[in-house]
N, C-alpha and C positions, 0 to 999 in steps of 0.2 A: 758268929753268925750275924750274916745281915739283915736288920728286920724295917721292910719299906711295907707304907700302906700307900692305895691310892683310893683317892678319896675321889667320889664321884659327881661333877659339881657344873652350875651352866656357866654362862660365859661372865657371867659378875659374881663369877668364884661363892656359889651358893646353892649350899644343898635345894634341890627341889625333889618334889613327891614324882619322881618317876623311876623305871626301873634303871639297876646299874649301868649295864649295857644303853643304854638311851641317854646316859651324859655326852654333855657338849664339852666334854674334856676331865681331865683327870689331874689335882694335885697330888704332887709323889711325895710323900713324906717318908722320913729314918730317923731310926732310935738315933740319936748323937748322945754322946752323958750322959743317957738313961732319959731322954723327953724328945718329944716327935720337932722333925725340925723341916720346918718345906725345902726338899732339895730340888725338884725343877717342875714341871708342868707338860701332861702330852693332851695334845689336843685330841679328842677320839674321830678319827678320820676313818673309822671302819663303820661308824653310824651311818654319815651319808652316802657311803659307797654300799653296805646293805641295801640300803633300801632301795638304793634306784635300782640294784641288779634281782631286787626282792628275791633275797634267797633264804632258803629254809633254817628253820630254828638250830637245827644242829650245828649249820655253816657257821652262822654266830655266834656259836660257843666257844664252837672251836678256834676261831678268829680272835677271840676276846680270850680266851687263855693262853693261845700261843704268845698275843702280845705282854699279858700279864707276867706272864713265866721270863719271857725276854727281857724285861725291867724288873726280873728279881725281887717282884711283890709277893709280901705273904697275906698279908690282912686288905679284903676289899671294904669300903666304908659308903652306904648311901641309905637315903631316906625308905628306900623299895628295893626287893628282889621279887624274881615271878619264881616260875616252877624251876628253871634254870639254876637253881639255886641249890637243889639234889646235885647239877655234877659240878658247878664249882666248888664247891665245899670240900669236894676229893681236893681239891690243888691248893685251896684258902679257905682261909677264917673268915668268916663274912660277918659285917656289924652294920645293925640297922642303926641310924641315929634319928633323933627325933629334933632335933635344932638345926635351921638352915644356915649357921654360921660353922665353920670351918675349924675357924678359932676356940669357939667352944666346946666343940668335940675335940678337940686338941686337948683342952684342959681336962676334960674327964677321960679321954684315954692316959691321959699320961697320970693320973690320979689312980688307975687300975690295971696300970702296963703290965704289970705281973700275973693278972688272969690269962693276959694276949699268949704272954713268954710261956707261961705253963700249959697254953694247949701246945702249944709247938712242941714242945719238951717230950710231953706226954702221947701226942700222936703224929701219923703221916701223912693220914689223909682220912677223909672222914670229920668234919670240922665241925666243933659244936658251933651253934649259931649266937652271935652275942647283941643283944639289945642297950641302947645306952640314952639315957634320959637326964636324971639328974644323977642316976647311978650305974652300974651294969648287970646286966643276967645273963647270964648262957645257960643254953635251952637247947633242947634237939630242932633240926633243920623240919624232920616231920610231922613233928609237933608243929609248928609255925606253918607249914605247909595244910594243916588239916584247920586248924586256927582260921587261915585268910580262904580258904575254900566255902568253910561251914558258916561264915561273916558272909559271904559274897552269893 
């Protein structure tokens, strides 16, 4: 199995606090030997093309996982997800990171690669939600959904 992440990043290749879908491009990263290795870079060109045609939240989902699925990503990785984060979780593993370097969420996922591997293993869809700091958690999606609602 192939296991690509892409990592949600602006244009000086850095996490910032905004939702997945609202990056300015995406590094694709693959397990190689067992550790995440950057294999190429897509720019998210369906950002600015939403917004000018401002189309409805669902168009964007759909958009953003047809393309995800076509580059054979399993794990999405960014600083923010919104509500949207109930259906991609059917298709992917979603991990919030708390560090705007790229690099260091590299090193602690590859520190815990075997949480990643084991939800896959273990499910199809329906994706626990993973958190990664200096360590990692996985937590339900609506947990974290009632969490950023009851904060807000």
């Amino acid at each position: 199995m192939v296991l690509r992440f892409a990592f949600a990043v602006n244009n000086q290749n850095l996490f910032e606090d905004r939702f997945f879908g609202d990056a300015d491009k995406f590094l694709i990263y693959q397990v190689v030997s067992g550790q995440l290795e950057q294999i190429y870079e897509v720019v998210n060109d369906n950002k600015s093309e939403l917004k000018e045609n401002n189309s409805d939240n669902n168009e964007k989902v759909d958009i953003l996982i047809k393309h995800l699925l076509e580059n054979d990503i399993k794990v999405i990785v960014s600083k923010q997800f919104g509500e949207n984060i109930r259906i991609v979780n059917e298709y992917f593993i979603p991990v919030i990171i708390s560090s705007e370097s790229p690099k260091e969420a590299v090193g602690i996922i590859n520190s815990h690669l075997y949480w990643i591997k084991d939800e896959l293993n273990n499910f199809n869809s329906g994706y626990k939600l993973f958190t990664i700091k200096s360590g990692i958690l996985k937590s339900s999606v609506e947990d974290k959904i009632k969490r950023y609602f009851l904060k807000n």
